[in-house]
Structure formats: C-alpha cells, structure tokens
Backbone as a chain_set.jsonl record, in Angstrom:
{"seq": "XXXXXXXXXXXXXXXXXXXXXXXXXXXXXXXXXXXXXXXXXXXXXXXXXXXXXXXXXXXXXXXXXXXXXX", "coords": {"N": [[160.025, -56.875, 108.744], [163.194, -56.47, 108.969], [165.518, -59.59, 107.924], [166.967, -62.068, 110.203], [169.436, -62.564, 109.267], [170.193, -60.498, 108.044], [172.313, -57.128, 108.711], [172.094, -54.423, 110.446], [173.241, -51.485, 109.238], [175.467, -48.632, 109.717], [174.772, -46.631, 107.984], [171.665, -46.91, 107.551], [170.879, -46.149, 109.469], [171.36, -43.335, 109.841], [169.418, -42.775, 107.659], [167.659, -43.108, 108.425], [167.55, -41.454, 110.942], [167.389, -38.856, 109.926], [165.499, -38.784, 108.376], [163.589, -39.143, 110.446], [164.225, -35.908, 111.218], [163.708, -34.333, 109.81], [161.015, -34.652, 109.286], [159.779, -33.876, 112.156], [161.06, -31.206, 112.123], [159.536, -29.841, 109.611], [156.804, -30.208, 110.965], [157.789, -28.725, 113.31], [157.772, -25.703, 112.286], [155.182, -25.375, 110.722], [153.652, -25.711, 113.826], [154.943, -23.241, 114.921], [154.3, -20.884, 113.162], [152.16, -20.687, 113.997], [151.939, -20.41, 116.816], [153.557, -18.193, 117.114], [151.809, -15.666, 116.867], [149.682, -16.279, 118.745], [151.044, -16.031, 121.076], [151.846, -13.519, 120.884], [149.645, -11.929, 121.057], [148.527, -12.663, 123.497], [151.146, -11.747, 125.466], [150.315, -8.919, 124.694], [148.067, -8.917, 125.918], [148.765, -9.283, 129.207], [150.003, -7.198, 129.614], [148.066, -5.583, 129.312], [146.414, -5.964, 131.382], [147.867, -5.799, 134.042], [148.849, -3.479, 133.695], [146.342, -2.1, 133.992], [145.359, -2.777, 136.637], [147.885, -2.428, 138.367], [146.868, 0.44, 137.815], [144.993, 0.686, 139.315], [145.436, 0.151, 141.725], [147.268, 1.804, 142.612], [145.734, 4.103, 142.378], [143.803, 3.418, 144.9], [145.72, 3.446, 147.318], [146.906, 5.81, 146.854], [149.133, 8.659, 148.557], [147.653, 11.643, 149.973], [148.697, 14.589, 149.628], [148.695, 17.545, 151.441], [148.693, 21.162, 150.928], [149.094, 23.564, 153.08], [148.43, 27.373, 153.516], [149.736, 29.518, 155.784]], "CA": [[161.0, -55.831, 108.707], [164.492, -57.507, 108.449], [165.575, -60.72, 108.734], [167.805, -62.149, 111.366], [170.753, -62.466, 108.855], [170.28, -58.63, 107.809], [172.783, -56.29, 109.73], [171.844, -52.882, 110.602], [174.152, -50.557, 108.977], [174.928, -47.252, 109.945], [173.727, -46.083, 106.252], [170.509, -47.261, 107.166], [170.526, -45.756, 110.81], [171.836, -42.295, 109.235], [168.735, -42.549, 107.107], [166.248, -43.327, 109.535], [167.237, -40.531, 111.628], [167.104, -37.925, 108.892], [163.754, -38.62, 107.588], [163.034, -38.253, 111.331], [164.659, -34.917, 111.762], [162.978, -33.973, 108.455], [159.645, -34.564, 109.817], [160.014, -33.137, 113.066], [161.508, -30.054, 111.495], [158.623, -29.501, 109.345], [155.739, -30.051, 111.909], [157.501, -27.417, 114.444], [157.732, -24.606, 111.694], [153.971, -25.313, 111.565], [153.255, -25.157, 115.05], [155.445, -21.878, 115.477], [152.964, -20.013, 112.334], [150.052, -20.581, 114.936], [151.534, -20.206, 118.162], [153.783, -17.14, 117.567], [150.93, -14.495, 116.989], [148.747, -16.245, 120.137], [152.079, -15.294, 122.163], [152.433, -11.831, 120.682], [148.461, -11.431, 121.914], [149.031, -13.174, 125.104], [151.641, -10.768, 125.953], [150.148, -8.085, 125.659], [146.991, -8.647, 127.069], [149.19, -9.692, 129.778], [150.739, -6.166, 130.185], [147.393, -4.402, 129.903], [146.095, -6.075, 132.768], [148.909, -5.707, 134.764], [148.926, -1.775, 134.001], [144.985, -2.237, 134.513], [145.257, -3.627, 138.137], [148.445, -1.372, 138.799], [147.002, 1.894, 137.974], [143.442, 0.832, 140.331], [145.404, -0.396, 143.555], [147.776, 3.202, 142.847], [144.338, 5.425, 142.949], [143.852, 3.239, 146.584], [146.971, 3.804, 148.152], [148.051, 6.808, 147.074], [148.646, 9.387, 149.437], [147.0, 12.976, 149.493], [149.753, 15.803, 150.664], [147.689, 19.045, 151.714], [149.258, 22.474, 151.783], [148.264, 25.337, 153.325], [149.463, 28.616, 153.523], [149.533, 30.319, 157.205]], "C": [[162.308, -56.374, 108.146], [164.499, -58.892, 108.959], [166.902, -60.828, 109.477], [168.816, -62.042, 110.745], [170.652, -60.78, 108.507], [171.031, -58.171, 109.11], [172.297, -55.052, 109.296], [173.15, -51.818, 109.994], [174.192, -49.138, 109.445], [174.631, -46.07, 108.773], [172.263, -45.575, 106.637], [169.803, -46.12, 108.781], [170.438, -44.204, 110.698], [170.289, -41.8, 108.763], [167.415, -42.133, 107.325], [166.603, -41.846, 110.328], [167.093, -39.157, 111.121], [165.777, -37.757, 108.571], [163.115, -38.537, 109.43], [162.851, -37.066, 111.839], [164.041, -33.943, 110.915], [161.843, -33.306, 109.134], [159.519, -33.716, 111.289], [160.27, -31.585, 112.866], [160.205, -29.573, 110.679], [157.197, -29.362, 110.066], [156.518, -28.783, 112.834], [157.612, -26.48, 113.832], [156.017, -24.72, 111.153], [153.046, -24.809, 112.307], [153.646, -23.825, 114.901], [154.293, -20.935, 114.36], [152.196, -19.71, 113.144], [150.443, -19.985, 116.109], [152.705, -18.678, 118.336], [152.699, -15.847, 117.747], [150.016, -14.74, 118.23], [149.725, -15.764, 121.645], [152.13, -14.486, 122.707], [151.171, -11.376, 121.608], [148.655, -11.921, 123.053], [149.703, -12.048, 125.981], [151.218, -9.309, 126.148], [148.798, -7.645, 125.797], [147.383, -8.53, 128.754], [149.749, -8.33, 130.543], [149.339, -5.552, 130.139], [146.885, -4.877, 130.853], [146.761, -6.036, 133.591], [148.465, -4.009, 134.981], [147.374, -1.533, 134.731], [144.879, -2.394, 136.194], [146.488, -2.6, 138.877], [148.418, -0.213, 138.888], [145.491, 1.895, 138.858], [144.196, 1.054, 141.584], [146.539, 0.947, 143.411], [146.895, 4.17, 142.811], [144.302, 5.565, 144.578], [144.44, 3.555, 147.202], [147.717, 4.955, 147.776], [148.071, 7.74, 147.895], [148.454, 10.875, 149.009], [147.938, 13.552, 150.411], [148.519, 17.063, 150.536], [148.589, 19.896, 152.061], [149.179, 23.168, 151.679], [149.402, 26.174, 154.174], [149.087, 29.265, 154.977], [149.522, 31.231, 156.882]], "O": [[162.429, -56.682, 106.961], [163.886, -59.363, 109.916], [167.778, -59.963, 109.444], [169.612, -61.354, 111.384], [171.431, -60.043, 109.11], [170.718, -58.53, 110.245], [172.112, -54.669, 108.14], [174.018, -51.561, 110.828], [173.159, -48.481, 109.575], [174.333, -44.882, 108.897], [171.724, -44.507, 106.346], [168.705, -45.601, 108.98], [169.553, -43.661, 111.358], [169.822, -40.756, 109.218], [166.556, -41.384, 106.86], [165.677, -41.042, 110.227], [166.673, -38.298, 111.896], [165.113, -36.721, 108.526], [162.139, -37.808, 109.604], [161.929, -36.767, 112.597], [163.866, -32.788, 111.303], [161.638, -32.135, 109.453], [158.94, -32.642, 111.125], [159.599, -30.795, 113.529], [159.702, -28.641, 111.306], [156.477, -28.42, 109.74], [155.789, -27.821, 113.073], [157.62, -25.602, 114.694], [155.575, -23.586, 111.338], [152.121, -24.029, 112.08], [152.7, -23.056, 114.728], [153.425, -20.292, 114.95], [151.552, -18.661, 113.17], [149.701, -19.152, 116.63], [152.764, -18.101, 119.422], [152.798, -15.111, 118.728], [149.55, -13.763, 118.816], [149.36, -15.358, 122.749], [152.287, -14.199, 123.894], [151.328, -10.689, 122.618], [149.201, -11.062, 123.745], [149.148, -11.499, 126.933], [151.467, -8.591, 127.116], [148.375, -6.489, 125.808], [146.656, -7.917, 129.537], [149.927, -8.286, 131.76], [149.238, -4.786, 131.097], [146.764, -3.945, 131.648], [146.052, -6.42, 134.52], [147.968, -3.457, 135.962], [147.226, -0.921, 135.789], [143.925, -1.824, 136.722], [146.146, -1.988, 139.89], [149.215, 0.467, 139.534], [144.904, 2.958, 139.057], [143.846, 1.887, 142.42], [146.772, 1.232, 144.586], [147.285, 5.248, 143.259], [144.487, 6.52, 145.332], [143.882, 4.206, 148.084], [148.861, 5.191, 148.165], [146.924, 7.979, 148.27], [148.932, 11.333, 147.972], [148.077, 13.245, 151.595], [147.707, 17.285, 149.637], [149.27, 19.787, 153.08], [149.131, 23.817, 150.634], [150.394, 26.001, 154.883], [147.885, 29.481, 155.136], [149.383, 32.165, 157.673]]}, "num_chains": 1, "name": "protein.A"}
C-alpha cells in the first residue's frame, strides 16, 4: 500500500471517501427499484387483511336491536 515515509493527505482521504459515497449511492438506488414495489404490495395486502379480519370479528359481535310495534 504505502510506505512508512508516505503521509496520508487529506486529498487522498477526500478521495477515498467519495469513491465510497459513490458506490454506496449507486447500490441503494438499486436496492430501492426492487424493494419499493414489494412495499407498495406489502401494504396493501396488509390493509386487506386487516379489513378481512375486521369485517369477520364485526359480523360476531355485532349486536341485533329488535323492534316491535305494540
């Protein structure tokens, strides 16, 4: 890599962390392509089972009013 007389500059440190921020930056625009649309479905499978399960256990419990005419 370097040798012991080589100093580190902050040029070199600048450089290095760029071409990291680079890379990083390009892999999570990427990821996000793939994992926003498994989200979007996620969600709302997420709400129809919810409504699914909230409109069974409101059949169970709901209550029956009766009224009659004297």
């Amino acid at each position: 890599m370097t040798d012991a007389a080589e100093k580190i500059t902050r040029d070199d440190l600048e450089a290095r962390f760029r071409s990291l921020q680079d890379n990083i930056g390009e892999k999570a625009e990427e990821a996000s392509s793939k994992i926003i649309p498994a989200v979007v479905v996620g969600g709302i499978l997420f709400t129809l089972i919810v409504y699914l399960i909230g409109k069974r256990v409101g059949t169970k419990r709901s209550t029956v009013v009766e009224i009659r005419r004297i």
